[in-house]
KEKE-3310 file (N, C-alpha, C; in steps of 0.2 Angstrom, whole numbers, plus 5000, padded with zeros to 4 digits):
npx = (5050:5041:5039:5020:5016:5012:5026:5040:5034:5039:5053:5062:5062:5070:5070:5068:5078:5075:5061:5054:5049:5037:5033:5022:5011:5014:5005:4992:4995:4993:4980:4974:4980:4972:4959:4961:4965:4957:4959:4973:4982:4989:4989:4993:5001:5004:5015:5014:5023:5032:5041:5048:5048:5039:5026:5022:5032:5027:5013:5019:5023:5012:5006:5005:5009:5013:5024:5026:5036:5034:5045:5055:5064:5081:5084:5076:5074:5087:5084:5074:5079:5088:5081:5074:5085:5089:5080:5082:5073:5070:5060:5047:5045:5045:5055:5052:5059:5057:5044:5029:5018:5023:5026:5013:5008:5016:5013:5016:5013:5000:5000:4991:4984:4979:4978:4980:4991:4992:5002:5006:5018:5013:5012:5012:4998:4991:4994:4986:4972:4979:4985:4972:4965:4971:4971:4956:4955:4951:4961:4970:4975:4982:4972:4968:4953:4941:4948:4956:4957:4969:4970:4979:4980:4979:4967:4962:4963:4953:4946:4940:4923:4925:4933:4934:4931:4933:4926:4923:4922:4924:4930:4942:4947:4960:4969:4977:4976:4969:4961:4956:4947:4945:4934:4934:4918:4903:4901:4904:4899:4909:4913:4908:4905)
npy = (4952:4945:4937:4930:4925:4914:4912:4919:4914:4913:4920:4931:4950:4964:4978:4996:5005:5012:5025:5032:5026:5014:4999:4988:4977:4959:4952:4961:4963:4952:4950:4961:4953:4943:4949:4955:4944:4937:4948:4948:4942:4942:4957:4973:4982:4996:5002:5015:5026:5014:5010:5000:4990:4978:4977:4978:4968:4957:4958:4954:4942:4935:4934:4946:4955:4965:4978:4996:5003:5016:5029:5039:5042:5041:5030:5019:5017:5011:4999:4995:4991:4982:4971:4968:4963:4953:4941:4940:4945:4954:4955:4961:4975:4990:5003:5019:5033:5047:5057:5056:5062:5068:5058:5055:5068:5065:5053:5039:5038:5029:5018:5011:5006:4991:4988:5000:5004:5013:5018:5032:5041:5038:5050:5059:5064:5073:5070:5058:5064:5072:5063:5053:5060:5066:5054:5051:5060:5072:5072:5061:5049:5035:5026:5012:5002:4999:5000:4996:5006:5006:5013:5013:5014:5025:5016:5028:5039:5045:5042:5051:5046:5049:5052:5065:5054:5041:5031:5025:5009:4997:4993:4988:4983:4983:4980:4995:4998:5000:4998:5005:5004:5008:5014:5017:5027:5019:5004:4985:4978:4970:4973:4981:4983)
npz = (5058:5044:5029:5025:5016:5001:4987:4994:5008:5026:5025:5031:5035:5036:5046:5045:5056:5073:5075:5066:5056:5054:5053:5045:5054:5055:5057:5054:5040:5036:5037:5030:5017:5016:5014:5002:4993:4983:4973:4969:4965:4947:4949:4949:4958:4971:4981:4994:5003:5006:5013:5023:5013:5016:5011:4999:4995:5001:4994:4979:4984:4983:4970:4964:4949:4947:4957:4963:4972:4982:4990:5001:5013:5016:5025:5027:5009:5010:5016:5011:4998:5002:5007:4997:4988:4996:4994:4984:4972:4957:4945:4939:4949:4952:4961:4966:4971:4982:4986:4989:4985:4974:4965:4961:4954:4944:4935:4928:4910:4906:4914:4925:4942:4951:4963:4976:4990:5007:5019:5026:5040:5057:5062:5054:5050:5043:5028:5024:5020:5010:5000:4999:4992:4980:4975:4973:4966:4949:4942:4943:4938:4940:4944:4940:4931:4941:4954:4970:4985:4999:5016:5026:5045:5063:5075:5080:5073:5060:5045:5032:5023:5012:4998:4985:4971:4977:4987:5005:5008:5017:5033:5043:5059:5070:5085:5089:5076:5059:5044:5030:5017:5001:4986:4968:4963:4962:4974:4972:4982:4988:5003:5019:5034)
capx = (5045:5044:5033:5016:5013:5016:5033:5045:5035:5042:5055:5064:5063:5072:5064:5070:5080:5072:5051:5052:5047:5033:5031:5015:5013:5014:4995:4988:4998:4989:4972:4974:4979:4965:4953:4963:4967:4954:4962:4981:4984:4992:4987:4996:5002:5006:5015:5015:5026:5033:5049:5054:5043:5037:5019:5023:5033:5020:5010:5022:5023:5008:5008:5005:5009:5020:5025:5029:5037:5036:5047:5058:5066:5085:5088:5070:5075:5091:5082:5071:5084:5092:5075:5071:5092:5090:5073:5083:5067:5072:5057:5041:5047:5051:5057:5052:5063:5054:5039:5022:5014:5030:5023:5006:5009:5019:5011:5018:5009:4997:5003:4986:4987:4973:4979:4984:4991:4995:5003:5011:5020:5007:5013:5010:4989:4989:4996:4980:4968:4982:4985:4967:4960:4974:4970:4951:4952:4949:4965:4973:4977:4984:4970:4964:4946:4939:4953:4953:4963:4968:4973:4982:4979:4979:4961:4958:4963:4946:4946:4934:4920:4925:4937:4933:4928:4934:4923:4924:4916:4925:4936:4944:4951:4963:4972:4976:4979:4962:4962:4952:4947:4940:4935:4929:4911:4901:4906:4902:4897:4914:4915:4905:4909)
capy = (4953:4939:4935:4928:4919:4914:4908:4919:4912:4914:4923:4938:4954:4969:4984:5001:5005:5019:5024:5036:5019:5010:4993:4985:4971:4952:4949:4967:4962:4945:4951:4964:4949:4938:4953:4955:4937:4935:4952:4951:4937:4948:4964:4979:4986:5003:5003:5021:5026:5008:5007:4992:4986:4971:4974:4977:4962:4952:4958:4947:4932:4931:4932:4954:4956:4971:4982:5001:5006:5023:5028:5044:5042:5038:5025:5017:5016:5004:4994:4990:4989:4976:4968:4964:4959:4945:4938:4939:4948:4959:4957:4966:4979:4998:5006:5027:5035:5053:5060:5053:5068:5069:5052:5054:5072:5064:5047:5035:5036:5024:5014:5011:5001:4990:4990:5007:5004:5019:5020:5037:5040:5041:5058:5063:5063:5078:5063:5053:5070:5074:5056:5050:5068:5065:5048:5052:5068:5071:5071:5056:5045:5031:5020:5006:5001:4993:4998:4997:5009:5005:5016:5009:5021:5021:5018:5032:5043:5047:5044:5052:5041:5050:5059:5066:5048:5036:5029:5020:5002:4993:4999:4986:4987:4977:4982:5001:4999:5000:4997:5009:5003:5012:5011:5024:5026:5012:4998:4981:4973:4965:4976:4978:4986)
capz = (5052:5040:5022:5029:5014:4994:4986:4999:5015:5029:5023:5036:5031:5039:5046:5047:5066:5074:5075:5061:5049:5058:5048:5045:5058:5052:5061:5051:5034:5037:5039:5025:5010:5014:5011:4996:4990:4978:4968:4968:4958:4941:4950:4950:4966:4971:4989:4994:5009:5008:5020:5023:5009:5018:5008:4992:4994:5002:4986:4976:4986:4982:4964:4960:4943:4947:4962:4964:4979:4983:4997:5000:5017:5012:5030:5021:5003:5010:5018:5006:4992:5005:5008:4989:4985:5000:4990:4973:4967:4953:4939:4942:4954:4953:4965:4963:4975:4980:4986:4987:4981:4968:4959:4962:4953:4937:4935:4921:4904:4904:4920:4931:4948:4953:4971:4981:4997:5008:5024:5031:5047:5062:5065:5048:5048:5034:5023:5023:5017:5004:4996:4996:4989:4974:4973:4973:4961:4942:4939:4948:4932:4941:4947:4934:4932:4949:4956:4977:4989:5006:5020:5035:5048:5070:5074:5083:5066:5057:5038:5031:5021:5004:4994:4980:4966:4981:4993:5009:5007:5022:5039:5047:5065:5073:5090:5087:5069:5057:5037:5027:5010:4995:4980:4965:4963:4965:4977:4970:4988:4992:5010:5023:5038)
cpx = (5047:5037:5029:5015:5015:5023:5038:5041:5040:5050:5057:5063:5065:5067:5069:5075:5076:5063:5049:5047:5042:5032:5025:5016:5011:5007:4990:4989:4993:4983:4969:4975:4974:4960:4955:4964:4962:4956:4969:4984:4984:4992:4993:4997:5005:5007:5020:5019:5027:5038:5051:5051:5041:5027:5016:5028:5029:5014:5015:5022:5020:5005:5005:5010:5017:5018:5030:5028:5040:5038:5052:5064:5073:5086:5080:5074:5082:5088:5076:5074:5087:5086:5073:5078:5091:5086:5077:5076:5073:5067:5051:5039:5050:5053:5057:5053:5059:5048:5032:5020:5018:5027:5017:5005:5011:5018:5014:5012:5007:5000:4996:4987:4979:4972:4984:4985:4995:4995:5009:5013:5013:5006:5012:5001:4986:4990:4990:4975:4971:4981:4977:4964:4963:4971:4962:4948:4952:4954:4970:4978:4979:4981:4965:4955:4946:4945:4953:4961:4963:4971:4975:4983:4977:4969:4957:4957:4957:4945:4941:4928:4921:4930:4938:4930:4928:4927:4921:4922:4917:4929:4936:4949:4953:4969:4971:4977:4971:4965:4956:4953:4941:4941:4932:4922:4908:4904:4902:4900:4902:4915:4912:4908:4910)
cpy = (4948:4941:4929:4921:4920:4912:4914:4918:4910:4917:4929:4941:4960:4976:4990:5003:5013:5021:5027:5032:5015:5004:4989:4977:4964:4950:4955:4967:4953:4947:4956:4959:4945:4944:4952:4949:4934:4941:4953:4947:4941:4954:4967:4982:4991:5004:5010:5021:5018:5008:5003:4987:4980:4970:4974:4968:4955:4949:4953:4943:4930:4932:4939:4953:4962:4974:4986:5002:5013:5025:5035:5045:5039:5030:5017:5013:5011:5000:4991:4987:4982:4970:4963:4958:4952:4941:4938:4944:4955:4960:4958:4969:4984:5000:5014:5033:5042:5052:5055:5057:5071:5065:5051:5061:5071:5058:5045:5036:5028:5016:5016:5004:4998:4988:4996:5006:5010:5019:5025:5036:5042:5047:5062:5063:5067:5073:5061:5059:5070:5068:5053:5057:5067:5060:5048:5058:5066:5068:5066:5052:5038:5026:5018:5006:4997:4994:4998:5001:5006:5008:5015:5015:5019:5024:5023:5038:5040:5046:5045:5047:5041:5054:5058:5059:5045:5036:5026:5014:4997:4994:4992:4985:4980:4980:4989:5002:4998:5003:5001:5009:5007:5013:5016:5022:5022:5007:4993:4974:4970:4967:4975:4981:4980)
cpz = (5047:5033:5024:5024:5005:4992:4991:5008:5020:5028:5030:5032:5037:5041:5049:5055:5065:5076:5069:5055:5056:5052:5049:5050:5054:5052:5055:5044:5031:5034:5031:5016:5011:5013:5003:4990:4984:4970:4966:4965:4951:4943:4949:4955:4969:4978:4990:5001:5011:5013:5019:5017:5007:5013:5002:4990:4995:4996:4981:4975:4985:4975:4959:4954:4943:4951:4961:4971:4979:4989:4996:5007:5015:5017:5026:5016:5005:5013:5013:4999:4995:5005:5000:4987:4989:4997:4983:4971:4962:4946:4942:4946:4950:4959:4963:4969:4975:4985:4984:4982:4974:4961:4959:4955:4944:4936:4925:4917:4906:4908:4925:4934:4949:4959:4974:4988:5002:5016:5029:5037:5049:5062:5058:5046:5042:5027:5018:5017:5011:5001:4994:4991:4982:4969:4966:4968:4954:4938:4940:4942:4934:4943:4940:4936:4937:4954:4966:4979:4996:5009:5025:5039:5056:5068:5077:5077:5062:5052:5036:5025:5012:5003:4987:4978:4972:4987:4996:5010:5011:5026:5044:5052:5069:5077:5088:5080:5064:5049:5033:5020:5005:4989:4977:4964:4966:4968:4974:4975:4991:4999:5013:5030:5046)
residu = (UNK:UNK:UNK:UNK:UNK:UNK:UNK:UNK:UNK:UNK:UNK:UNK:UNK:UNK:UNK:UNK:UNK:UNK:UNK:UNK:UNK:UNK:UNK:UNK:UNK:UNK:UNK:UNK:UNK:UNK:UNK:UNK:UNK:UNK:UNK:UNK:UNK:UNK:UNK:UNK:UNK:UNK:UNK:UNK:UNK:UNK:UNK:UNK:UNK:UNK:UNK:UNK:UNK:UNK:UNK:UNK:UNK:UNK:UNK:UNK:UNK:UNK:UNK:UNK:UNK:UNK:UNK:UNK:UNK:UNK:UNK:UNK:UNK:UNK:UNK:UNK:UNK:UNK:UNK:UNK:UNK:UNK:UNK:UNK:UNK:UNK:UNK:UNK:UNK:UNK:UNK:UNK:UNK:UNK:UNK:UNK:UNK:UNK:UNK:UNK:UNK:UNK:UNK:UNK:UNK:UNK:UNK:UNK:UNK:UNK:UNK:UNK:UNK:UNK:UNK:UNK:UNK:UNK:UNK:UNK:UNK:UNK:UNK:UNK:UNK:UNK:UNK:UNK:UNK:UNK:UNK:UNK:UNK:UNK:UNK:UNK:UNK:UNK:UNK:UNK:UNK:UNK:UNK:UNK:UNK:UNK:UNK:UNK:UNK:UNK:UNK:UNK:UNK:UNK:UNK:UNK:UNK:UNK:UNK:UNK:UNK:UNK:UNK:UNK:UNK:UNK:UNK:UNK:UNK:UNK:UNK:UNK:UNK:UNK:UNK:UNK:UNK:UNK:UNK:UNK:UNK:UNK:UNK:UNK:UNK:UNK:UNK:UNK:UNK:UNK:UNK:UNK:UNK)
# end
């Protein structure tokens, strides 16, 4: 696994041992910042179930503003603590050790993200419902104006087209793996299925 692109390309990056941690593949993380690459430049980035936090880091490379990694798996949370120490990276990153639904729950005063990236284990598919419904509710507080979510999910898994504000405006599928973007209210044409 390596940094595809920006100031640490090619770069290694470790990935969890085991299957419990599935890491986004280099070709799916590819495909995913050139959608993105016209918004990430200062953005805000919000990598939820990050693991080896190859995407929030990816988000940097290429010149994100600031990244929160939200991760709670402890074998996780060292690999990504390792993963950032060998980058040197240390300013504009948290790290919020915990619970997705824990930080989605108690969100920073006046801390909005202009990119959500969310990807649970495979075998957790209640994840998805739960996390977009949060995202997508009244109460959410955490997504900036415009802000776009994305759900990495296998493409046999079904997300629905709406939750709650959110709604689905592009679904791209690449081997078994399939990217489901969404945006509040109105979309502004950038998708496309």
């Amino acid at each position: 696994m390596r940094v595809i692109a920006g100031s640490f390309r090619s770069r290694s990056l470790q990935a969890p041992a085991g299957l419990a941690t599935r890491p986004t593949s280099d070709r799916l993380r590819e495909t995913l910042f050139n959608v993105l690459a016209p918004r990430i430049q200062g953005a805000r980035f919000l990598d939820l179930y990050a693991g080896s936090g190859a995407v929030g880091i990816e988000a940097l490379s290429r010149g994100a503003a600031e990244v929160v990694f939200v991760e709670r798996a402890a074998a996780a949370l060292k690999v990504l603590r390792a993963n950032l120490a060998r980058l040197e990276l240390k300013q504009g990153l948290r790290i919020a050790p915990g619970s997705v639904a824990g930080f989605l729950h108690k969100p920073d005063a006046g801390l909005r993200f202009d990119l959500v990236f969310l990807d649970p284990p495979y075998d957790a598919a209640d994840e998805y419902a739960s996390v977009l419904g949060l995202l997508g509710g009244p109460a959410s507080g955490v997504l900036g104006d415009g802000a776009l979510v994305i759900a990495e999910h296998r493409q046999k898994e079904k997300l629905e087209d709406a939750y709650g504000e959110l709604q689905r405006m592009r679904l791209l599928q690449q081997g078994d793996a399939a990217l489901s973007f969404y945006a509040a209210g109105e979309t502004d044409g950038e998708g496309g299925e």
